[in-house]
SERO-4910 file (N, C-alpha, C, O; in steps of 0.05 Angstrom, whole numbers):
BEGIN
 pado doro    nc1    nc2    nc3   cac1   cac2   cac3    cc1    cc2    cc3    oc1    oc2    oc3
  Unk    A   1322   2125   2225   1322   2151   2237   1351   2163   2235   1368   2149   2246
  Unk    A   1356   2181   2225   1383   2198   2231   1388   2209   2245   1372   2227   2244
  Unk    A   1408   2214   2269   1417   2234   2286   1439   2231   2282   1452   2213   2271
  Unk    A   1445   2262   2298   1464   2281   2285   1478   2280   2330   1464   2280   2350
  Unk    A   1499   2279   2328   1508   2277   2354   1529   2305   2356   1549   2305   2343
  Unk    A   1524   2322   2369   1531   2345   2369   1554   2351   2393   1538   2353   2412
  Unk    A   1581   2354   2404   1582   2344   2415   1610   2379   2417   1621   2394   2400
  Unk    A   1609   2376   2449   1632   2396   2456   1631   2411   2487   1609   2413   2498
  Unk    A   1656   2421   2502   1651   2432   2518   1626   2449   2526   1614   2447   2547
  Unk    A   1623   2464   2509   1599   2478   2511   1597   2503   2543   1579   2508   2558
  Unk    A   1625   2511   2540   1630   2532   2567   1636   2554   2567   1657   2561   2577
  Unk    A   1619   2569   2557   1598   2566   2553   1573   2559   2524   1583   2562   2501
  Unk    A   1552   2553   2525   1541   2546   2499   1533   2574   2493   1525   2587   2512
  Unk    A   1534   2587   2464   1538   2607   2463   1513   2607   2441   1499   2587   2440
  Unk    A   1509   2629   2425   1481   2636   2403   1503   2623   2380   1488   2612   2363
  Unk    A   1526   2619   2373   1535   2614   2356   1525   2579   2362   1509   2572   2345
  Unk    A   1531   2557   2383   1536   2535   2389   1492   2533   2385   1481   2512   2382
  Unk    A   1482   2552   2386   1453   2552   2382   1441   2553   2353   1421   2540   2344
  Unk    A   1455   2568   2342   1457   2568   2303   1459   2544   2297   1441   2534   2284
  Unk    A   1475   2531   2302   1492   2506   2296   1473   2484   2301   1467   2468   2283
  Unk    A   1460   2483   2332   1428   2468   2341   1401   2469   2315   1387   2450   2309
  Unk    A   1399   2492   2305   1377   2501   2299   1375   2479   2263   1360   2466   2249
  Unk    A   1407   2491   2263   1401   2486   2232   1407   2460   2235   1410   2453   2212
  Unk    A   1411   2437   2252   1424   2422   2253   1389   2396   2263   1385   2372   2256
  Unk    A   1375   2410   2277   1341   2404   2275   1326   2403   2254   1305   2391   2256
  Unk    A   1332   2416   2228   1327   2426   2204   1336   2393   2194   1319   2381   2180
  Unk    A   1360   2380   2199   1361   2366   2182   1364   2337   2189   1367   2320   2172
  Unk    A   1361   2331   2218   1368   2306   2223   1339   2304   2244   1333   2322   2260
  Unk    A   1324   2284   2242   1303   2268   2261   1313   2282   2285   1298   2298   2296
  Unk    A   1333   2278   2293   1340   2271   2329   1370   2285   2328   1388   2280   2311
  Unk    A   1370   2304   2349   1400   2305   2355   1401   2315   2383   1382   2322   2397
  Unk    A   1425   2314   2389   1440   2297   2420   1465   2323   2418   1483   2325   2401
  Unk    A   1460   2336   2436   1477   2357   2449   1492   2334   2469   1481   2319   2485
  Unk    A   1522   2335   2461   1540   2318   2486   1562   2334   2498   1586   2336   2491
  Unk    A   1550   2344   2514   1575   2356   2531   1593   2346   2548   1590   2345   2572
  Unk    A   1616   2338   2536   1636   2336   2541   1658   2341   2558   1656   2353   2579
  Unk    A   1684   2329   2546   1706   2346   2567   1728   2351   2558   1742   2330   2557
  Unk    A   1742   2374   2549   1766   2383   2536   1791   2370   2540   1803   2386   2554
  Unk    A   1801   2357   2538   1827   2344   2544   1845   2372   2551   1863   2367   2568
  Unk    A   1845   2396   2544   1862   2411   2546   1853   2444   2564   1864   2466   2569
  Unk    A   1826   2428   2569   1820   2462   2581   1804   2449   2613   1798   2426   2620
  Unk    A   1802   2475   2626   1792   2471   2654   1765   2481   2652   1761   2501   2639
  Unk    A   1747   2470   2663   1715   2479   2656   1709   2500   2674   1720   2503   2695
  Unk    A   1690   2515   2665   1693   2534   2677   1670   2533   2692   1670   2543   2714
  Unk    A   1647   2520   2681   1615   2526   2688   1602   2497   2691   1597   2485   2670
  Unk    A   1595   2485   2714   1591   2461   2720   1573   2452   2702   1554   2465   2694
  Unk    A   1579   2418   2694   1564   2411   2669   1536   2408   2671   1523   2410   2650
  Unk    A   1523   2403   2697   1497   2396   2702   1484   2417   2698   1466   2416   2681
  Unk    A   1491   2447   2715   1484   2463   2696   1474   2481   2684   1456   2497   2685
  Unk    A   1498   2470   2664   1504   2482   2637   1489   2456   2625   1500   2449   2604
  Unk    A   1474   2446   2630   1452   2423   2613   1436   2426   2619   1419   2414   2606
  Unk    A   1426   2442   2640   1400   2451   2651   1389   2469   2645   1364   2470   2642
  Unk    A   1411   2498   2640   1409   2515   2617   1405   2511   2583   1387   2522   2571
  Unk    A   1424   2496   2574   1416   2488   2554   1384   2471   2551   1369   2483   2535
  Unk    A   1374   2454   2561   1351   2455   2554   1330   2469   2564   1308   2461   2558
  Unk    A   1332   2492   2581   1314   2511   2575   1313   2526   2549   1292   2529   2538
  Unk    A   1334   2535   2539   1337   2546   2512   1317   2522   2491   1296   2528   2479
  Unk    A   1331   2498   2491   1308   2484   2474   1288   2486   2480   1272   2489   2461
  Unk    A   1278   2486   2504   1245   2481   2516   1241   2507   2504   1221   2498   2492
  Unk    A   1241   2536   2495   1237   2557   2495   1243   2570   2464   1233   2592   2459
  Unk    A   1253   2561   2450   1258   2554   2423   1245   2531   2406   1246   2531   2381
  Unk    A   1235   2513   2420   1215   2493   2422   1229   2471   2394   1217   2463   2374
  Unk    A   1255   2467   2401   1265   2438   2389   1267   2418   2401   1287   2410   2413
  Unk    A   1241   2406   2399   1240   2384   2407   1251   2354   2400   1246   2333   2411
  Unk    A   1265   2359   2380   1274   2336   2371   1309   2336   2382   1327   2322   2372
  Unk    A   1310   2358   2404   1340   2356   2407   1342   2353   2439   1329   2365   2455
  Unk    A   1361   2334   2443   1365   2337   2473   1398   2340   2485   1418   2340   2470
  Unk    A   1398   2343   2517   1430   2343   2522   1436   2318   2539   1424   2304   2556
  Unk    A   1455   2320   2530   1468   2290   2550   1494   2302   2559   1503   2323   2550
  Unk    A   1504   2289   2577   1538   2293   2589   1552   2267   2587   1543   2245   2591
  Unk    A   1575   2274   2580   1587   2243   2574   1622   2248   2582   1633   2269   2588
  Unk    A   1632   2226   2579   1666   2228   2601   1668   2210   2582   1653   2227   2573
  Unk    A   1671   2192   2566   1684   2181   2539   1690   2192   2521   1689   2217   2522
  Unk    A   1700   2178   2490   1706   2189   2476   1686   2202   2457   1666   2188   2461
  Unk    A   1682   2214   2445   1660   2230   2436   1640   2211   2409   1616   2210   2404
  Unk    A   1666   2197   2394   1657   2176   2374   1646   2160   2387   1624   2156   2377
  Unk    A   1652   2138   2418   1641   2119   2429   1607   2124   2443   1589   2108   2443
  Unk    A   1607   2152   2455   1581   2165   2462   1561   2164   2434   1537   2160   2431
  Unk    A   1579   2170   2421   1556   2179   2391   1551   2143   2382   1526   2139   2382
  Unk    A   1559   2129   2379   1552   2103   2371   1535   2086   2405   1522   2065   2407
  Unk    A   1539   2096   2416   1523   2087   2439   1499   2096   2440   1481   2083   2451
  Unk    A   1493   2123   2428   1464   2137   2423   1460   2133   2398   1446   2150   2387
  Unk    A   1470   2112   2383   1460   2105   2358   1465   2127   2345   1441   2132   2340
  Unk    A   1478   2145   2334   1481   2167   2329   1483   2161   2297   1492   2138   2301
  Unk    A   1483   2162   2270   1485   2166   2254   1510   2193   2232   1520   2194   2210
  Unk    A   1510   2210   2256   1528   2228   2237   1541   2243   2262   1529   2244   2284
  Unk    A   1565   2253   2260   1569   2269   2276   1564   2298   2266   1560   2304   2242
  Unk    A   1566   2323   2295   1556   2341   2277   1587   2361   2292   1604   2354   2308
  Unk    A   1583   2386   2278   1609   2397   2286   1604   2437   2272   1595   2443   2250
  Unk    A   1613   2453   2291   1614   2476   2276   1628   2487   2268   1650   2484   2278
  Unk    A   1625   2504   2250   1656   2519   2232   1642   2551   2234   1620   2561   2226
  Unk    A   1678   2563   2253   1668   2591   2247   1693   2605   2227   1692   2628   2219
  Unk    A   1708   2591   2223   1725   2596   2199   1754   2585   2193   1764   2577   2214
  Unk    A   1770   2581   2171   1784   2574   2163   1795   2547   2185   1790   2523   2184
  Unk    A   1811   2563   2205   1828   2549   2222   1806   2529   2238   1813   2507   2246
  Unk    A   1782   2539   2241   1753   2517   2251   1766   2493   2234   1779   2477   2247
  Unk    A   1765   2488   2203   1757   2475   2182   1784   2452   2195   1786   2431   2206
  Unk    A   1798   2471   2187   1826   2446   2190   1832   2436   2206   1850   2420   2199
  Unk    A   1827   2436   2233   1826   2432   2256   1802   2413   2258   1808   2390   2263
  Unk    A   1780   2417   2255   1759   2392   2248   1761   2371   2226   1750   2349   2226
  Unk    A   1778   2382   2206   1778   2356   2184   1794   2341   2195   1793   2318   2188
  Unk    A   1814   2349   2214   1842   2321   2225   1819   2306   2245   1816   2281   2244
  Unk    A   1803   2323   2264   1776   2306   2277   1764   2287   2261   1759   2264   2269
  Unk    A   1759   2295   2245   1735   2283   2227   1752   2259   2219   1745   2237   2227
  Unk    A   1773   2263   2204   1780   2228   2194   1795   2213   2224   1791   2189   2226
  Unk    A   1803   2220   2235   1804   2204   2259   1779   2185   2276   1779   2162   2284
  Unk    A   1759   2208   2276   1736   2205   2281   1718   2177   2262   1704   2158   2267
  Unk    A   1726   2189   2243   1709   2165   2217   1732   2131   2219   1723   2108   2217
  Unk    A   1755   2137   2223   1769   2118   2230   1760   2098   2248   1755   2074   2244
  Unk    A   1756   2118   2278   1750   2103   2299   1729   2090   2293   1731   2066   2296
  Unk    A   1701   2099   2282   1673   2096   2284   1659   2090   2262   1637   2080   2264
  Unk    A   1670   2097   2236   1657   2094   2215   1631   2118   2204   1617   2119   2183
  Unk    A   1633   2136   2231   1617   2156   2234   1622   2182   2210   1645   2185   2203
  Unk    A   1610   2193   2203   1622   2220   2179   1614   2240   2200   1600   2238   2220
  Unk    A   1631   2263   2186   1623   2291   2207   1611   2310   2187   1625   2317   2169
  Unk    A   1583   2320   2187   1572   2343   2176   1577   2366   2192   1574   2367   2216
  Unk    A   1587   2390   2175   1591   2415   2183   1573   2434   2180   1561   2440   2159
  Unk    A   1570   2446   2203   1551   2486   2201   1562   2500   2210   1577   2503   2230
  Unk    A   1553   2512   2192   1571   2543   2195   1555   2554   2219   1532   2549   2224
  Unk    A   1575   2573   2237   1562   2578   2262   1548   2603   2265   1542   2615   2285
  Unk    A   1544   2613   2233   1524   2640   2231   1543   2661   2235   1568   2659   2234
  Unk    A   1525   2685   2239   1539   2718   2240   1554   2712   2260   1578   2715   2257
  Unk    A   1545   2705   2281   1562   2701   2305   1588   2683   2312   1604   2684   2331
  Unk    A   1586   2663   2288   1614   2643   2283   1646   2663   2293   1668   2653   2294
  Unk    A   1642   2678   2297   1671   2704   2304   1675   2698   2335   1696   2703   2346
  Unk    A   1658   2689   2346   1663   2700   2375   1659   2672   2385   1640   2658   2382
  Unk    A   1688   2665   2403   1690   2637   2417   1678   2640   2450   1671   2661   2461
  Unk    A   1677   2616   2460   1659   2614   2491   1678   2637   2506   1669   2657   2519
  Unk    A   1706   2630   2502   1727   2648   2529   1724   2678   2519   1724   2697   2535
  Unk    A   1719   2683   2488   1713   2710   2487   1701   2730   2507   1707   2749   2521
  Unk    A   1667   2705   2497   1641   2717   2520   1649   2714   2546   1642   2729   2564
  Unk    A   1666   2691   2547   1671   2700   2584   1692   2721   2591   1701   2721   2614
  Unk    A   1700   2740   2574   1723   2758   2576   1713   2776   2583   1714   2789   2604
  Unk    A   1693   2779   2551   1675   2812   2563   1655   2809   2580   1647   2831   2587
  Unk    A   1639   2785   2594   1624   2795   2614   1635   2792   2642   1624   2798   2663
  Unk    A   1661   2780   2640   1684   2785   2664   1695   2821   2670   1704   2833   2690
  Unk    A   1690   2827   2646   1699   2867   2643   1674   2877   2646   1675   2901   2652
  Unk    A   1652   2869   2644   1627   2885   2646   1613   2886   2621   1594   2903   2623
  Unk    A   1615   2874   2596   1610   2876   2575   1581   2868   2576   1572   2854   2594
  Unk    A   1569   2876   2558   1546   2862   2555   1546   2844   2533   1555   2849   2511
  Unk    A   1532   2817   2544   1543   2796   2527   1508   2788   2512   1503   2770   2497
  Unk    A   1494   2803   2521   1463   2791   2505   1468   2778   2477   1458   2756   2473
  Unk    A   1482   2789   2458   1480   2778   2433   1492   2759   2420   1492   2749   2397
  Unk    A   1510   2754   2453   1522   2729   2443   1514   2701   2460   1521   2678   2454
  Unk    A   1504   2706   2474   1496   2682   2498   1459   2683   2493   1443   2701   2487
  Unk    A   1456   2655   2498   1413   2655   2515   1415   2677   2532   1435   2691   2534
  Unk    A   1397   2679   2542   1394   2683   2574   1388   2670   2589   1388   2680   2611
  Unk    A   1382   2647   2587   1389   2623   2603   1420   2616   2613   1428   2607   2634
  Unk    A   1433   2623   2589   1458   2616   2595   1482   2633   2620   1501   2625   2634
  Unk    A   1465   2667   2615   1476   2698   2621   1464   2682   2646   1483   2678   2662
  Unk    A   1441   2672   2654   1435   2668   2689   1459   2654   2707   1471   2660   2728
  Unk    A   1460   2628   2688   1478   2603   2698   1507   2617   2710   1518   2611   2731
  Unk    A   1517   2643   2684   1543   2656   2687   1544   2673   2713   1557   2672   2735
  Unk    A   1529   2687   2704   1521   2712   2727   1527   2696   2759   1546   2701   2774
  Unk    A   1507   2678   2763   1504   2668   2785   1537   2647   2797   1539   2637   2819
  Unk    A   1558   2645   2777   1579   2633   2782   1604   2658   2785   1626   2656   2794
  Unk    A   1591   2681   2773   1618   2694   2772   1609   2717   2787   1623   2737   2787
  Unk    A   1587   2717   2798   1569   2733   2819   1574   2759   2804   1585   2776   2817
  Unk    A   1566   2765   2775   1556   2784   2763   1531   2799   2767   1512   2788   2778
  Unk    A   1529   2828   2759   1503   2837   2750   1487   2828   2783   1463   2832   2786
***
């Protein structure tokens, strides 16, 4: 069986971080949303959740072959603990790439694991802090977020 271990803050998980799910069901048996923890950033949206949201979006998109986990290790040691077969990773452009390929052989170092890349679609332009910028200004963020996800926000930043 192949899986694909998908793996990132996810704060929020955005339609781009859902592109990335979709096509990423397309090609592996099994994959494993692991939400994580940034070494360098402060979370914004509690992980439980932001995993509770996320699988309504699957339940409702109906990928069933994908689930979420939360994990506080290293992202290569989670993925070989879920038997993981590949890591998975998205690219929304250039500076994405190079920034993931120093991941990726580190990564393959540690684990022996390879990293497959997707492109994160039309929406690959727009990062999580973006969407939390403009719906911190009033923006409307539908086209970039679930609405699963717009609830979780709303209800933390006592929006809308």
């Amino acid at each position: 069986m192949k899986t694909g271990f998908y793996t990132g803050s996810f704060d929020p998980f955005t339609n781009g971080h859902l592109h990335v799910v979709k096509k990423a069901a397309e090609v592996f048996d099994k994959v494993i949303i692991g939400i994580g923890i940034h070494p360098t950033k402060r979370r914004r949206y509690d992980k439980e959740e932001m995993k509770h949201a996320i699988e309504k979006v699957l339940k409702r998109e109906n990928l069933d072959n994908v689930c979420v986990i939360e994990y506080d290790n290293l992202s290569v040691d989670c993925a070989k603990e879920h038997n993981s077969t590949y890591l998975i990773r998205g690219i929304r452009n250039g500076t994405d790439y190079e920034y993931e390929e120093i991941m990726a052989s580190m990564n393959e170092e540690l684990s022996g694991l390879d990293t497959i890349y997707f492109r994160a679609g039309k929406l690959g332009n727009i990062s999580s802090s973006m969407v939390v910028e403009l719906l911190r200004n009033g923006r409307n963020v539908d086209t970039y977020l679930p609405n699963e996800i717009v609830d979780v926000i709303k209800k933390k930043e006592k929006i809308g």
